[in-house]
MARKE-517410 format. One record per residue (C-alpha): residue number from 1; x, z, y. Coordinates in pm, 1 decimal, decimal comma. Layout:
<nodes>
<node i="NUM" east="X" up="Z" north="Y"/>
...
</nodes>
This chain:
<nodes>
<node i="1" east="-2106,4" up="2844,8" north="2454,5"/>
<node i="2" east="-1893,6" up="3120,1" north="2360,4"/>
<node i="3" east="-1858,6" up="3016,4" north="2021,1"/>
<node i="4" east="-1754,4" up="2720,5" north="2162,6"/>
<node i="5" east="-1489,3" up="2884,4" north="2359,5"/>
<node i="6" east="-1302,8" up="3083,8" north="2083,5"/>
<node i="7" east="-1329,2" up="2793,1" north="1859,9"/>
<node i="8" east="-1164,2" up="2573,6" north="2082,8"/>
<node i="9" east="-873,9" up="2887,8" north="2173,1"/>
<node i="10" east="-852,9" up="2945,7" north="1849,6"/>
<node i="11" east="-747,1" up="2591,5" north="1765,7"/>
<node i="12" east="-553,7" up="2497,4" north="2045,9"/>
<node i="13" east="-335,4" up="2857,6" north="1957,2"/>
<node i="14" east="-265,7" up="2738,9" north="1629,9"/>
<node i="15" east="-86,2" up="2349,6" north="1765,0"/>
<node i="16" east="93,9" up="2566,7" north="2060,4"/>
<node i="17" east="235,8" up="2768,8" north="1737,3"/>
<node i="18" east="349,3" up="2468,1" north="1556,1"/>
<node i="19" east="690,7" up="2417,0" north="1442,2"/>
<node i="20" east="808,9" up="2069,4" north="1559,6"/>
<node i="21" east="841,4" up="1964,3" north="1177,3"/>
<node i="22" east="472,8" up="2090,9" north="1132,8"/>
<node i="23" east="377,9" up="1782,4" north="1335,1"/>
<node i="24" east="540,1" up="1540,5" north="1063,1"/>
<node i="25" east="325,7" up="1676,7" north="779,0"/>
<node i="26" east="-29,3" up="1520,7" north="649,9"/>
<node i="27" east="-299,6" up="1668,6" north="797,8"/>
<node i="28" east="-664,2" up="1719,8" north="625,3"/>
<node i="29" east="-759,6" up="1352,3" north="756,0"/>
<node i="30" east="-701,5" up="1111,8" north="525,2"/>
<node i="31" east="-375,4" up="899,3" north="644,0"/>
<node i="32" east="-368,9" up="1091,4" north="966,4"/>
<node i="33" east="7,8" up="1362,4" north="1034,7"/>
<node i="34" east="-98,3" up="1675,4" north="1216,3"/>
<node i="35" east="76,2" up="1493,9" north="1567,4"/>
<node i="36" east="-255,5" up="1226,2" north="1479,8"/>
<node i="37" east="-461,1" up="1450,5" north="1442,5"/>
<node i="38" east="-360,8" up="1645,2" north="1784,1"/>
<node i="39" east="-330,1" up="1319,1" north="1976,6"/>
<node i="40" east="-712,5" up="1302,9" north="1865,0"/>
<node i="41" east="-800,7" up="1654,6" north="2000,5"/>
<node i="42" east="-620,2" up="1574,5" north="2327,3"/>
<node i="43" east="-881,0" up="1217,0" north="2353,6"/>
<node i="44" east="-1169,6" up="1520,3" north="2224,1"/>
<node i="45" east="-1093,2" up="1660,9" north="2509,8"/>
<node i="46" east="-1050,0" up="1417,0" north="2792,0"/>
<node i="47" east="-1440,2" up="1330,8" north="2618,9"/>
<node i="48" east="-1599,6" up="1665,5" north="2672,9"/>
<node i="49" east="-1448,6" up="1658,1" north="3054,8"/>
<node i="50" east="-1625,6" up="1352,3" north="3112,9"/>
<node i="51" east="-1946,7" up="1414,0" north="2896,5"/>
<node i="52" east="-2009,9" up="1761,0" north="3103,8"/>
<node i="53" east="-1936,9" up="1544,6" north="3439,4"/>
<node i="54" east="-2217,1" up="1287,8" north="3331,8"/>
<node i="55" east="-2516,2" up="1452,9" north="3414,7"/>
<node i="56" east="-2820,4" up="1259,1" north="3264,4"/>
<node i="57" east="-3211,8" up="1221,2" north="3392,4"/>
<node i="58" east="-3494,8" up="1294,4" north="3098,8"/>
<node i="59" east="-3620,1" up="1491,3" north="2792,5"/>
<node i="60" east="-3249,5" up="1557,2" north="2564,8"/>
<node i="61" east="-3296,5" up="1272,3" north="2245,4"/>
<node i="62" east="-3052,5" up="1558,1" north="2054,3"/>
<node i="63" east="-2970,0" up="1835,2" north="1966,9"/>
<node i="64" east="-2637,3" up="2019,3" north="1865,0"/>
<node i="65" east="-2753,2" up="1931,1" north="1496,0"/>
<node i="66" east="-2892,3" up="1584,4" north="1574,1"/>
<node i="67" east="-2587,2" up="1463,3" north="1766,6"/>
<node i="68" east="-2421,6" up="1431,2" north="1394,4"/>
<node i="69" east="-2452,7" up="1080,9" north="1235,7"/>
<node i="70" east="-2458,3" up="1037,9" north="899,0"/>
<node i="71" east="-2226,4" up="775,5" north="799,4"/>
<node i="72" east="-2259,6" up="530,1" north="488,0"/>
<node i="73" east="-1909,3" up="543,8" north="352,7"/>
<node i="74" east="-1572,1" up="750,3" north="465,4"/>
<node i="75" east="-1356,8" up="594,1" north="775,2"/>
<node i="76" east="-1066,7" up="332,3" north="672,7"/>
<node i="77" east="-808,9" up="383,2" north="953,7"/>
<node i="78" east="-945,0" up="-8,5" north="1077,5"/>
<node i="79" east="-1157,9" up="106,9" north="1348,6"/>
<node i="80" east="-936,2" up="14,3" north="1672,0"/>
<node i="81" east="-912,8" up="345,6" north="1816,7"/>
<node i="82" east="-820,9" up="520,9" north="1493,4"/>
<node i="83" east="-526,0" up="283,5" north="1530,3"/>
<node i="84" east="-458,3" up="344,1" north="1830,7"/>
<node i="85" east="-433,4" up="694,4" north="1769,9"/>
<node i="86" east="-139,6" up="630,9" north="1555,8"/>
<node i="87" east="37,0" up="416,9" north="1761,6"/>
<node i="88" east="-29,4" up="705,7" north="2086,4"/>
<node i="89" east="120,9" up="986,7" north="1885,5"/>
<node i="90" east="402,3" up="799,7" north="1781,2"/>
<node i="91" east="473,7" up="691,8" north="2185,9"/>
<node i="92" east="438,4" up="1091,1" north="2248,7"/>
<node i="93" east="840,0" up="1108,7" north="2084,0"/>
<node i="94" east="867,0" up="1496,9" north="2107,6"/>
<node i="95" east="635,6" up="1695,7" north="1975,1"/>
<node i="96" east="622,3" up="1893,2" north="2283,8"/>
<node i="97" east="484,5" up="1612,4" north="2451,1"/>
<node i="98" east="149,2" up="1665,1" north="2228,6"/>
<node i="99" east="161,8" up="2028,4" north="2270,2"/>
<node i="100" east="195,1" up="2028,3" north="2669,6"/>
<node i="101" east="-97,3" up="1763,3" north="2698,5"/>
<node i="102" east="-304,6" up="1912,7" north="2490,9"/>
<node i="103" east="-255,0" up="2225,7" north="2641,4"/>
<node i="104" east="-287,4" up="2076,5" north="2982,4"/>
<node i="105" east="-638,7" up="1899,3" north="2935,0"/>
<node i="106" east="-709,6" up="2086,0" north="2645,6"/>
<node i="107" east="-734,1" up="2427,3" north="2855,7"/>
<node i="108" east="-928,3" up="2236,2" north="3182,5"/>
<node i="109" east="-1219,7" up="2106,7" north="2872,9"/>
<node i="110" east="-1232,4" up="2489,1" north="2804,7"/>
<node i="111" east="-1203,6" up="2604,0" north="3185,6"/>
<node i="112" east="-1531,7" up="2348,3" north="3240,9"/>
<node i="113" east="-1711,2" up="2446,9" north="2947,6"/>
<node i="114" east="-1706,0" up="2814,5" north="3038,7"/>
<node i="115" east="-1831,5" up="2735,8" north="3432,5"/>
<node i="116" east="-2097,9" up="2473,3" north="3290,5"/>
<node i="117" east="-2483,1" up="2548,1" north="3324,7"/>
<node i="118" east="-2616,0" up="2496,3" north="2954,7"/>
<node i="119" east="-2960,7" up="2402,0" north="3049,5"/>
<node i="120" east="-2814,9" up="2122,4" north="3265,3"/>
<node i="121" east="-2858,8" up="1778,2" north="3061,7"/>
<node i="122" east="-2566,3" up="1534,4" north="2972,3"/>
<node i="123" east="-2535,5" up="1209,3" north="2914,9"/>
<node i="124" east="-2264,7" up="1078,8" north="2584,1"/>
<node i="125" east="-2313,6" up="803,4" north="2333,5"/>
<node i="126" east="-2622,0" up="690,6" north="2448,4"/>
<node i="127" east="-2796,1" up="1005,3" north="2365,2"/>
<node i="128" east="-2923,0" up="1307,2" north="2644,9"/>
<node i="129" east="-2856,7" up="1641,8" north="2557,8"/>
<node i="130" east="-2850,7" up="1994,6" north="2690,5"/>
<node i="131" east="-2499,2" up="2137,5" north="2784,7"/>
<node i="132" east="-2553,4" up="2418,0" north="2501,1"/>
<node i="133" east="-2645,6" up="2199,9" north="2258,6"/>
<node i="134" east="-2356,1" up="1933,2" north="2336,7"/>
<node i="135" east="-2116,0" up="2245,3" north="2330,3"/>
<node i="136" east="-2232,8" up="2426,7" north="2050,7"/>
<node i="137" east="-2166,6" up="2068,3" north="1868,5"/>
<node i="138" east="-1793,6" up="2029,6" north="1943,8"/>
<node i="139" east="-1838,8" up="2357,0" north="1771,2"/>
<node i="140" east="-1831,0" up="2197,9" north="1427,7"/>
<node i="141" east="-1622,1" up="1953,4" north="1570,1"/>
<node i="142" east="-1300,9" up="2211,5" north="1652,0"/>
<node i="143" east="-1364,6" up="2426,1" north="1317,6"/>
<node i="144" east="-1341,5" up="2107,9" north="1098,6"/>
<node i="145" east="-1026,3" up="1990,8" north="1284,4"/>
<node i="146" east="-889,0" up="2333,0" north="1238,9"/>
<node i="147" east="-917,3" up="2312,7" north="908,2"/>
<node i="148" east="-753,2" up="1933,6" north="871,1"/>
<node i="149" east="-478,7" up="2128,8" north="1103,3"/>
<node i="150" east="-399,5" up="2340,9" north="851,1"/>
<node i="151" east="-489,3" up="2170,2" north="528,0"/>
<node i="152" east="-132,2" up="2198,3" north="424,7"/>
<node i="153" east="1,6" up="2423,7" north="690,1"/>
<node i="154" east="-30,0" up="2728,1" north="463,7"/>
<node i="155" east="137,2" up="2983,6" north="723,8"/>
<node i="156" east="-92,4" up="2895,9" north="992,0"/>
<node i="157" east="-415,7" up="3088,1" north="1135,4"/>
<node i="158" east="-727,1" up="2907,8" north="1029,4"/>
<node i="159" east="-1054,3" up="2898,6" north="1232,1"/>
<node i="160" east="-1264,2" up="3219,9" north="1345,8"/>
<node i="161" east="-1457,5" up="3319,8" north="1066,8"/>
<node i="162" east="-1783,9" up="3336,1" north="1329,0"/>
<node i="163" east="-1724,7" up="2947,0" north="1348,2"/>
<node i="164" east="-1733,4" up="2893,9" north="1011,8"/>
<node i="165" east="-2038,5" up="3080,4" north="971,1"/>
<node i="166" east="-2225,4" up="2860,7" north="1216,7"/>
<node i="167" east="-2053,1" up="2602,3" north="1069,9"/>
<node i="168" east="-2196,9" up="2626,8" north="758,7"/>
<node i="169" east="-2596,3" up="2657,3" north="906,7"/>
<node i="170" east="-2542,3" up="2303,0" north="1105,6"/>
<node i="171" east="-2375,7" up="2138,5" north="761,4"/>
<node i="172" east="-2687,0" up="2295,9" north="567,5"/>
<node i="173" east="-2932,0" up="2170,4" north="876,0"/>
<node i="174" east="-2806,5" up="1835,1" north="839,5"/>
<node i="175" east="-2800,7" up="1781,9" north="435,2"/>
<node i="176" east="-3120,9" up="1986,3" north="445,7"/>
<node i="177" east="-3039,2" up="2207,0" north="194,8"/>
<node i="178" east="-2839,4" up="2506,0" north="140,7"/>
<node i="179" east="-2537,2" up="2581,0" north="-56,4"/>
<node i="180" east="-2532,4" up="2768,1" north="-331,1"/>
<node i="181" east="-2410,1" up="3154,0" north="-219,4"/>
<node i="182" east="-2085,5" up="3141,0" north="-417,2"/>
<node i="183" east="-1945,6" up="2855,3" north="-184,8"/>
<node i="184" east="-1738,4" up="3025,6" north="90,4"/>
<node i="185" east="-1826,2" up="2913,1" north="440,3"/>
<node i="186" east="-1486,3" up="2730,4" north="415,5"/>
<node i="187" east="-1574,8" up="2533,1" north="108,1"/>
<node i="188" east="-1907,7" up="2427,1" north="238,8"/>
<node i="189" east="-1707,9" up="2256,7" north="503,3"/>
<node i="190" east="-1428,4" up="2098,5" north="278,2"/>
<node i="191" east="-1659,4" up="1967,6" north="-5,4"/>
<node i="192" east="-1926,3" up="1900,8" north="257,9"/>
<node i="193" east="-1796,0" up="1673,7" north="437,0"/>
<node i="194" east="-1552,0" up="1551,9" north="220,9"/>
<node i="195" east="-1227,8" up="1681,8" north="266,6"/>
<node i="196" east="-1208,2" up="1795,7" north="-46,0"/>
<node i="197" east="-1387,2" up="1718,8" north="-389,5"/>
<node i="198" east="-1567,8" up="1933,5" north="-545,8"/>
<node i="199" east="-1507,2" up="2085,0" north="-950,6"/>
<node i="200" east="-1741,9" up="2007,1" north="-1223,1"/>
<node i="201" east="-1818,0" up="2366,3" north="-1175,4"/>
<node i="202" east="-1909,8" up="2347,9" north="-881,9"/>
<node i="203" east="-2086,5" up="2013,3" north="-924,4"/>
<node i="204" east="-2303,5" up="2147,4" north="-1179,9"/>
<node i="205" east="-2388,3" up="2472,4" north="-870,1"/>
<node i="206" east="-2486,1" up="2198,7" north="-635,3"/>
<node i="207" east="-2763,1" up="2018,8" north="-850,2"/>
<node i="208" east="-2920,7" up="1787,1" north="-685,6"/>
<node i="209" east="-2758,3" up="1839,1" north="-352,6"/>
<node i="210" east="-2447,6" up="1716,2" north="-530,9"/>
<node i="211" east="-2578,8" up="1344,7" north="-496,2"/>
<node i="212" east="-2592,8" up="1364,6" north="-55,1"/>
<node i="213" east="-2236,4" up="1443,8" north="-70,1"/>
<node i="214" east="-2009,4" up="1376,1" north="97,6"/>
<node i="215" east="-2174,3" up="1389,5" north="445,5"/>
<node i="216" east="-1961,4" up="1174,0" north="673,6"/>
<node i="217" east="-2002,7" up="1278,8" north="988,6"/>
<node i="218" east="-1979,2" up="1084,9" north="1335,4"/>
</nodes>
């Protein structure tokens, strides 16, 4: 949980340190500009007030692991609320808009993580999990938006290195399989999950794992 914590600091620093013109640029998701991708964090948010305000009755189904889906193919921007994230950011005008919401719900999502009991079991998606577990998910969730955040923000702070570490365990976990050592933590994320491709070089490293990849996760 306090992984969680800095992760989520960490991130939410970097948009309060954005230029206004940083919010016009292309972020790391594909056909998303950074001011999509932090009108997304600010609906991340408003979910993980309401997910650790839905307390939930039996055994957890999953696990911070587990919680990941696997999809078949990458996301094509047709899903209705990928739309409508466009079309929200664009109503936000200023960019200081974004920045004050997300720093408005942004910081009560941390302030609730940190007082949250993470044995306590939560209900989200259908599933039942533990507080820690659901937490310690959102985990990969913040360090992979940090790094769309910054995909082509050069001059700004990238996630903890801790959360890229644990990063890295819960992308091996869920392609069962490790990574060969001479993959940063970083590049396990990128040509993990697809954000970027990986070089015949580093094709011929992976092997066999090479074929599972990308892992699109949901």
């Amino acid at each position: 949980m306090d992984l969680f914590s800095r992760s989520w600091t960490a991130l939410r620093t970097a948009v309060a340190d954005l230029s206004d013109a940083d919010f016009a640029q292309p972020s790391g998701c594909s056909g998303w500009l950074v001011r999509d991708l932090v009108c997304h964090l600010v609906i991340d948010a408003q979910d993980v007030l309401i997910t650790l305000v839905t307390p939930a009755e039996g055994e957890p189904t999953r696990n911070a692991v587990t919680y990941w889906d696997v999809a078949d193919s990458p996301p094509t921007g047709d899903d209705p609320l990928d739309a409508l994230i466009v079309r929200l950011a664009a109503a936000y005008g200023e960019p200081w808009l974004l920045k004050f919401h997300l720093d408005d719900v942004g910081s009560a999502a941390g302030r609730a993580a940190e007082l949250a009991a993470p044995a306590l079991r939560v209900a989200t998606r259908d599933f039942v999990l533990t507080t820690g577990d659901y937490l310690a998910a959102y985990v990969l969730e913040w360090t992979l938006h940090h790094l769309d955040l910054v995909a082509h923000l050069p001059d700004v702070a990238g996630p903890p290195a801790e959360g890229l570490a644990r990063c890295r365990e819960m992308i091996e976990e869920i392609a069962g399989a490790s990574f060969p050592a001479s993959f940063s933590d970083q590049d396990v994320l990128l040509v993990g999950t697809g954000r970027r491709a990986p070089s015949e070089a580093e094709k011929a490293e992976l092997g066999a794992l090479a074929a599972q990849l990308p892992l699109v996760l949901g």
